[in-house]
C-alpha positions as a Markdown table, in Angstrom:
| # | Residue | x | y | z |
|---|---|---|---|---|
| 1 | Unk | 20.8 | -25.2 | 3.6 |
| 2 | Unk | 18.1 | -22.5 | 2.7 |
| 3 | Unk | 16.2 | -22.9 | -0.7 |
| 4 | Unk | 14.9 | -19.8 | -1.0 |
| 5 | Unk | 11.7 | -20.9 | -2.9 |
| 6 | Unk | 9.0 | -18.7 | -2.7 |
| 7 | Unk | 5.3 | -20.2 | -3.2 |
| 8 | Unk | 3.2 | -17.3 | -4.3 |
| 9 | Unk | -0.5 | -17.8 | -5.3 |
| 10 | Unk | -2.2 | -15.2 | -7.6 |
| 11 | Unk | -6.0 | -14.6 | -7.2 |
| 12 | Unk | -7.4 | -11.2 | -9.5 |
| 13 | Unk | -10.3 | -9.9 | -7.5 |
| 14 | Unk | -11.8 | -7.2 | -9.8 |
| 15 | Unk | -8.8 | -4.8 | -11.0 |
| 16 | Unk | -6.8 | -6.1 | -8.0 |
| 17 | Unk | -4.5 | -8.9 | -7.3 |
| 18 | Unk | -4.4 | -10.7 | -4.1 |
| 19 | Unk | -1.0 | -12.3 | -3.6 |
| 20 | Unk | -0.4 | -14.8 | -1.0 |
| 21 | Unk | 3.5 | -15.9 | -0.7 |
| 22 | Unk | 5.0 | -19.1 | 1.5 |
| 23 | Unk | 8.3 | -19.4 | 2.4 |
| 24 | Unk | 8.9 | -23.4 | 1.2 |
| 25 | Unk | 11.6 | -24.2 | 4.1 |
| 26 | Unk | 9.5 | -21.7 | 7.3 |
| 27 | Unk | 6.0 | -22.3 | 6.5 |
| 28 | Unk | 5.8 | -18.4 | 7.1 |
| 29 | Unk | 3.0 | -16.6 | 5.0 |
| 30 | Unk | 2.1 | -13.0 | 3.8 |
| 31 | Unk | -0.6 | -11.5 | 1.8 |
| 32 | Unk | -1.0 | -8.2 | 0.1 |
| 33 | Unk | -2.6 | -6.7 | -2.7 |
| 34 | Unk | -1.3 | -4.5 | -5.8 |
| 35 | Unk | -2.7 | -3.8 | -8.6 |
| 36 | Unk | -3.5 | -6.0 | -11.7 |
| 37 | Unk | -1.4 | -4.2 | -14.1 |
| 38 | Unk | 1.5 | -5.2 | -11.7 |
| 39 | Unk | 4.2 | -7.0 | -13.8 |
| 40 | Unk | 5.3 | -10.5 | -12.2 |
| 41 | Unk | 9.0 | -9.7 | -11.7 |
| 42 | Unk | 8.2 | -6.8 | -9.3 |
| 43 | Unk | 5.5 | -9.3 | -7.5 |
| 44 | Unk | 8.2 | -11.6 | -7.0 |
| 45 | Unk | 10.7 | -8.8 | -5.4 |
| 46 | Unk | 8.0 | -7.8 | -3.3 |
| 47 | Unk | 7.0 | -11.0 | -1.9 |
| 48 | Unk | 10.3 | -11.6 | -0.8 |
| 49 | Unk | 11.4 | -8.6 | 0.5 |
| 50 | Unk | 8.2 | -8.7 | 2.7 |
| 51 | Unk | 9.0 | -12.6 | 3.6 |
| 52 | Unk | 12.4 | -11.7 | 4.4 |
| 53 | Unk | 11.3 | -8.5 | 6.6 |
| 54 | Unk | 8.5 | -11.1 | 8.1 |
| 55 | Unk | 10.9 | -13.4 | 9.0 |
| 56 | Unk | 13.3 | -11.1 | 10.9 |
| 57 | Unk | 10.9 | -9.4 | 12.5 |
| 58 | Unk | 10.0 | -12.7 | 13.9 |
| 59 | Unk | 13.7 | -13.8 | 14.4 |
| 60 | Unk | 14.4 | -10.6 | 16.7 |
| 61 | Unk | 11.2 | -11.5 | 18.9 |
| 62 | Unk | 12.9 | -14.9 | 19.7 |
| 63 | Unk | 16.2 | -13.4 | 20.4 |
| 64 | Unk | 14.4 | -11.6 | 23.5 |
């Protein structure tokens, strides 16, 4: 059964925040950047909406 848990490191690089997200069961990783002012909720959306889309996009290469 999937967890869902979403490991996301925060690093602020000037007015810019550099966001690296793990999927906990996958192993699969992203990074992107938004701005500072950014508030956490729509960090955490973010991360897994691009995990999920990540994910897929990998899922439908296998299916080939």
């Amino acid at each position: 059964m999937a967890s869902n848990e979403i490991l996301m490191e925060l690093q602020r690089i000037g007015a810019t925040l550099r966001v690296t997200a793990v999927d906990a069961d996958s192993g699969t990783e992203i990074v992107f950047q938004a701005p500072f002012s950014t508030p956490r909720s729509a960090l955490k959306k973010l991360a897994a909406d691009k995990l999920r889309y990540v994910m897929n996009k990998g899922a439908e290469k296998t299916d080939r």
